[in-house]
C-alpha positions as CSV (number, residue, x, y, z in Angstrom):
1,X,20.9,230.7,164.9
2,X,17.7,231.8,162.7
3,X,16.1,234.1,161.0
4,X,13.2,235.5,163.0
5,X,9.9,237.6,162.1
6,X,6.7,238.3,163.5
7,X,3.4,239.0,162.1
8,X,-0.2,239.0,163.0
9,X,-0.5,235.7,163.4
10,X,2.5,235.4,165.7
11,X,6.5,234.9,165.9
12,X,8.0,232.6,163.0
13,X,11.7,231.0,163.2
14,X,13.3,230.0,160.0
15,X,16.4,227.5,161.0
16,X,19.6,228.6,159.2
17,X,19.5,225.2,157.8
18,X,16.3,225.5,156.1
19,X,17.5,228.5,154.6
20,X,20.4,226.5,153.1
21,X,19.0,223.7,152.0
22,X,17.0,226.7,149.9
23,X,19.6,228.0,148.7
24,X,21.1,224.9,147.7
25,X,18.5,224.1,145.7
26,X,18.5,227.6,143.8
27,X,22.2,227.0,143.2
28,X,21.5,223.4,141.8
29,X,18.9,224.9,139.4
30,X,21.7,227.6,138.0
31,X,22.8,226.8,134.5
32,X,26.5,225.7,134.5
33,X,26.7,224.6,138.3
34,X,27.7,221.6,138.6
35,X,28.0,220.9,141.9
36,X,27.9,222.3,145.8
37,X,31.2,221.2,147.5
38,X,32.7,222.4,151.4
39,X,35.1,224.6,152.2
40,X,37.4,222.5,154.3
41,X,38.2,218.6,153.5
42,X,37.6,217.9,157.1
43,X,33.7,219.3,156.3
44,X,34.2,216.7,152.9
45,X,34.8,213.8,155.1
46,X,31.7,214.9,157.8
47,X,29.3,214.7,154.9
48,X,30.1,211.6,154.0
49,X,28.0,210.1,157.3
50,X,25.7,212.5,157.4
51,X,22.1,211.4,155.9
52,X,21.3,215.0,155.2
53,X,22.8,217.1,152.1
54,X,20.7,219.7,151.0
55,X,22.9,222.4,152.9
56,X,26.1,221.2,151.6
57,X,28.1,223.8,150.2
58,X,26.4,226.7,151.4
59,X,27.3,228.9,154.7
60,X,24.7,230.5,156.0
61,X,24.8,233.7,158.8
62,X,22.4,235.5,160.0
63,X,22.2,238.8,161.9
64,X,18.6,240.4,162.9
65,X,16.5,240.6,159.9
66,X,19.6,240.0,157.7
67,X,20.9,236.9,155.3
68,X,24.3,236.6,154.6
69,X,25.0,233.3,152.1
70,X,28.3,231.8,151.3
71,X,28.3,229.6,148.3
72,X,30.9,227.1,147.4
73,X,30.4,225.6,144.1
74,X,32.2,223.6,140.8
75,X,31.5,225.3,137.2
76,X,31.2,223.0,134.0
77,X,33.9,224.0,132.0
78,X,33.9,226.4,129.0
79,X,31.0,229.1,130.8
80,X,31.5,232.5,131.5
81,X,32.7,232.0,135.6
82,X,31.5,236.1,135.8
83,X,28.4,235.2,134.2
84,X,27.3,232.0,136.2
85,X,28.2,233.9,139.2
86,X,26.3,237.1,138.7
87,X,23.3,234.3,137.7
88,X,23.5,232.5,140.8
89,X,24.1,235.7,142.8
90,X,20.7,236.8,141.6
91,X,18.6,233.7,141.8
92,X,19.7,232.4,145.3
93,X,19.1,236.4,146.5
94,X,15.4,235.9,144.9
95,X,14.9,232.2,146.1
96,X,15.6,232.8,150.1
97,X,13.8,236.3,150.2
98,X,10.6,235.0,148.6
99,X,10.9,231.7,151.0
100,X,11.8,233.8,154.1
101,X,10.8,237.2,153.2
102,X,13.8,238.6,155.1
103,X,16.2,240.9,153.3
104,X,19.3,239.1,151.8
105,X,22.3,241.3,152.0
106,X,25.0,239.3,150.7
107,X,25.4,236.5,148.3
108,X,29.3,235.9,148.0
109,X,29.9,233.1,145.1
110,X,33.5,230.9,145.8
111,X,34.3,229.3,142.9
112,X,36.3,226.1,143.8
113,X,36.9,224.3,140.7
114,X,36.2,223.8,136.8
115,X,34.7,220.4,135.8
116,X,33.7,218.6,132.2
């Protein structure tokens, strides 16, 4: 699916991949993220031969005009988990409405593990 909007210069699509792959990035940038894993193993071993990583981690679903982001990440050990969260919350909502500007209504942070 994607995100689409229309102005007056036309209709624009926005790929839900691109939309991940920007919200990747944000989640990268987040002070004490380590790292962007998948849900499932079986989606662990699929990204292994897959060239492309920038959506890795992230579930993106769209409906209409709205942005719904799952986000599956590893914390460094010793931060505030409520703290990160809440930060990461609020800079991959900023990051995808300014590239998309569509409305994001969720941003739901999994935490899957603690690392060093």
């Amino acid at each position: 699916m994607s995100v689409t909007t229309t102005n007056y210069y036309g209709k624009i699509y926005i790929a839900d991949d691109a939309i991940a792959s920007i919200a990747a990035s944000a989640a990268l940038d987040c002070y004490g993220v380590i790292d962007l894993v998948s849900k499932r193993f079986s989606d662990n071993v699929a990204d292994l031969f897959k060239k492309q990583q920038l959506g890795k981690g992230v579930k993106v679903i769209t409906s209409g005009n709205r942005i719904f982001i799952d986000l599956f990440v590893v914390l460094k050990y010793g931060v505030s988990i409520s703290a990160v969260a809440d930060s990461l919350r609020k800079a991959v909502k900023y990051k995808v409405e300014e590239f998309s500007g569509m409305i994001v209504d969720t941003v739901n942070v999994n935490v899957v593990g603690v690392r060093v």
